[in-house]
N, C-alpha and C positions, 0 to 999 in steps of 0.2 A: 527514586530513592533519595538523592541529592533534596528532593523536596521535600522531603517529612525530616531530612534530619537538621537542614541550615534554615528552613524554612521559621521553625517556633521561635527560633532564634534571634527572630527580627528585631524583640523589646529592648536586647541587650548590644545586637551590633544591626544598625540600620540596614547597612548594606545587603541583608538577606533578605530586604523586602522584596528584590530583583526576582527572587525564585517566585512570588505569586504571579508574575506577569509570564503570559505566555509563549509571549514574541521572545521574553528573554532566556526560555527553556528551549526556543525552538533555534535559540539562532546559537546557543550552545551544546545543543544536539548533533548541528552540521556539524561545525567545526569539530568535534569529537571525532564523528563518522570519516570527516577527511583526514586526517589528522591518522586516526585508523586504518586507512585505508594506504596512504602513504607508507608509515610503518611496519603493517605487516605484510604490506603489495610484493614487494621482493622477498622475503622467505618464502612466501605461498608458492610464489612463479619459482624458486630454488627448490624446493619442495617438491613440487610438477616433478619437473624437469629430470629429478635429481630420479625418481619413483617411474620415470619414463611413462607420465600419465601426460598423453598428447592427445588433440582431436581427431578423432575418427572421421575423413571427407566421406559423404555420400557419392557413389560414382555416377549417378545422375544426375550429378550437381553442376554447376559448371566446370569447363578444363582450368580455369584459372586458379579456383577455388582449391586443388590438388596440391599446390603449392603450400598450402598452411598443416598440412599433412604433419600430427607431430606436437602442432601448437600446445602448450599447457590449455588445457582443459578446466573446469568446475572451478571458473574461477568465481561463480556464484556464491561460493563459499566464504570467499572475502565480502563478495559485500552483505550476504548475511550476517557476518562476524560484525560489520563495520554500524548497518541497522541496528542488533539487538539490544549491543552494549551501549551505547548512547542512549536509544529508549530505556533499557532499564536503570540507566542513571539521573536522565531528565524528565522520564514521564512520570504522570503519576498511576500506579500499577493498577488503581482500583476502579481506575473510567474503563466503563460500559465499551463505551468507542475504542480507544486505544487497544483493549484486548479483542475487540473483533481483528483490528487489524493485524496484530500478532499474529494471532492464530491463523490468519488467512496466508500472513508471510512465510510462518514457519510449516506449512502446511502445502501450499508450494515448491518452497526452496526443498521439501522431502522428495515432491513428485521427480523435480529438477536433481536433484540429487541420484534418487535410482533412474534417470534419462544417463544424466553420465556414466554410472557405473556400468551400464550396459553396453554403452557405444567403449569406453576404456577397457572395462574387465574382460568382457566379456566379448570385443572386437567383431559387437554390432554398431556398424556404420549407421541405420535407420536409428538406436536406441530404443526406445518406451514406446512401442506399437500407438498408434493416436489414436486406437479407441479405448486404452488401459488410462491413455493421458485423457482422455474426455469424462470418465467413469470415474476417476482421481479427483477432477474439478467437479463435474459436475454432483457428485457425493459434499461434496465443502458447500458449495453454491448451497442445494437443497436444504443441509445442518441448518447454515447462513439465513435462508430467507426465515426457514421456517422460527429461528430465537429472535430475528428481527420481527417477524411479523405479530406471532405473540408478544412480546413484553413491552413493557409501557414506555411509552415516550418521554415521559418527565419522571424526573426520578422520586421514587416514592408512590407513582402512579397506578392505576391496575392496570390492566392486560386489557387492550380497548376490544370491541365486537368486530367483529373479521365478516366483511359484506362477501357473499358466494361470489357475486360477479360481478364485473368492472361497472366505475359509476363515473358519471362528471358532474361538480358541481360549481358551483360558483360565489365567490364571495366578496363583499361590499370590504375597500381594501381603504378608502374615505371614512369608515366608522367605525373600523375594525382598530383596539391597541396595541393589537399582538398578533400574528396569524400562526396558528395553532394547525398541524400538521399530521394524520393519524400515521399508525403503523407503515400500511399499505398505499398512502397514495404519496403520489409524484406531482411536481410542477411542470406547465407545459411554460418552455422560454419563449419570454418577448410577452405571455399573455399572464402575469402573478396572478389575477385571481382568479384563474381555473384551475381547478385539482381534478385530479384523474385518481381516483380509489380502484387501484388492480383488483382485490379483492385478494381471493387465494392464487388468482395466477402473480401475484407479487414474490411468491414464493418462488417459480418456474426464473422470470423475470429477473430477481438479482442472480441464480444458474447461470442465466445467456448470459448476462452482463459479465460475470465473472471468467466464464471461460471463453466471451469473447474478445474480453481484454488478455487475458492471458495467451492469446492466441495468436494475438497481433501481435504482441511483441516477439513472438515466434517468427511471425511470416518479415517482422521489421529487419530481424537481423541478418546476416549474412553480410555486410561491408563489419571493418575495423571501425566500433564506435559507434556504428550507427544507434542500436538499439539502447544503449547509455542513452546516446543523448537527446532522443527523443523522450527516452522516459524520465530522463531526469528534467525537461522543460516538462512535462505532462503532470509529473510532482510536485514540481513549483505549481501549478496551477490548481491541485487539488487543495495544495497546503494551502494556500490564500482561500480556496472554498472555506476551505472544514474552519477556519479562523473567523468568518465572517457569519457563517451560519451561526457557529458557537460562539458569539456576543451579540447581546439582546439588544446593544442599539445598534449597531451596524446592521443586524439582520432587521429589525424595523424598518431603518430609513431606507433599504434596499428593496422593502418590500420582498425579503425571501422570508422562508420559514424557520423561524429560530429553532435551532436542537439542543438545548442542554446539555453539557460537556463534551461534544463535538469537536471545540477549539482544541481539544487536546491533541488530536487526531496531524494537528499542524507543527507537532514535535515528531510524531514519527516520518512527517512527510522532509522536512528538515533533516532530518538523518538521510533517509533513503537517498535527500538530493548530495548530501556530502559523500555518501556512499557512493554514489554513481559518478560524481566529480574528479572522487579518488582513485575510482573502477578506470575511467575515461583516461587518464593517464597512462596507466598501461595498456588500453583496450585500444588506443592510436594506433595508427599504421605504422613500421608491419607491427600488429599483434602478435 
């Protein structure tokens, strides 16, 4: 938003040239997100609290764990607050990339959303039955592969030919100026010019990927913090991805595969990390 309106604005006051640079929309995306997160971290927790919305322990969980009995709960909810509003002020809404990720957050944070109400309202300890939560992801995954797998890779592009079944090829990375990357295949690390073309299991493919991330950070959590802060180094790390593939010479001299608008993808990762910074805070021992 902040980019289309201070952005044209550049001829008249220089200083808005800032908004075309990436790094300078992502690293005032964090700051937002923390900043967010700070601020409305204690109403949310006074709010819990106040509505005696506490965590429900599993009794088969450890006896220690019995102790947090009570805790404010859905505190998901702040850092969904703390992501969305930052992206919709620093990203720009019309990349390809950055609305998968939306979607995929605010598509989550729903499933996460009726996991709490269940375990709160409705004083199930277990929550969202894990094959309702598998059936939830894996429905997004499948939507997921299949618009990524269709639509074109460059913008303006057509909708490239979708091979039935996995292929490997290989390519001259010495005579190549650009390494050009279809729908469906992937890079193998350590080896850049071999590509692996899933085909339509590319579709199945970003599924596992997606609910087997999302799964992990299920099984990560259970200490004060912990699941923060793995994921928020794990977003530092995707951010510098998605920044590197999405600039054509960084992803040259890397020999990765440039994606066209991709780098934006490094504004939402910047939030989620100031999001989770902010989270981290109150998500310390005790929680």
């Amino acid at each position: 938003m902040l980019y289309w309106i201070l952005y044209p604005l550049r001829e008249s006051v220089s200083i808005f040239n800032l908004f075309g640079y990436i790094t300078f929309r992502a690293a005032g995306a964090t700051v937002t997100a923390l900043i967010i997160a700070f601020a409305v971290g204690p109403f949310v927790i006074r709010f819990l609290r106040k509505h005696q919305i506490g965590q429900a322990v599993r009794d088969d969980g450890p006896q220690s764990h019995l102790k947090k009995e009570g805790t404010p709960t859905m505190g998901g909810l702040l850092i969904l607050m703390s992501v969305l509003i930052p992206v919709l002020l620093w990203g720009m809404l019309d990349n390809r990339s950055l609305i998968v990720v939306l979607i995929s957050t605010i598509w989550m944070g729903l499933i996460g959303l009726l996991d709490d109400y269940l375990k709160v309202v409705r004083h199930c300890s277990k929550g969202l039955v894990g094959r309702y939560k598998l059936a939830g992801q894996f429905t997004l995954g499948i939507a997921l592969g299949v618009w990524l797998c269709f639509s074109p890779v460059t913008p303006g592009g057509n909708a490239p030919d979708i091979n039935l079944l996995p292929s490997v090829r290989t390519i001259d990375l010495e005579s190549s100026e650009g390494i050009d990357i279809s729908s469906t295949e992937t890079t193998v690390p350590f080896f850049k010019d071999i590509r692996i073309d899933l085909g339509l299991f590319y579709i199945l493919f970003v599924a596992l990927v997606l609910a087997g991330t999302a799964n992990a950070v299920n099984l990560t959590d259970g200490l004060d913090g912990l699941a923060t802060g793995v994921s928020l180094i794990s977003i530092m790390t995707f951010g510098v991805m998605a920044y590197l593939l999405g600039h054509v010479n960084f992803s040259n001299y890397l020999q990765f595969s440039y994606l066209p608008g991709v780098g934006e993808v490094s504004i939402f990762a910047g939030a989620m990390a100031g999001a989770c910074l902010g989270f981290l805070w109150f998500n310390a021992p005790p929680a």
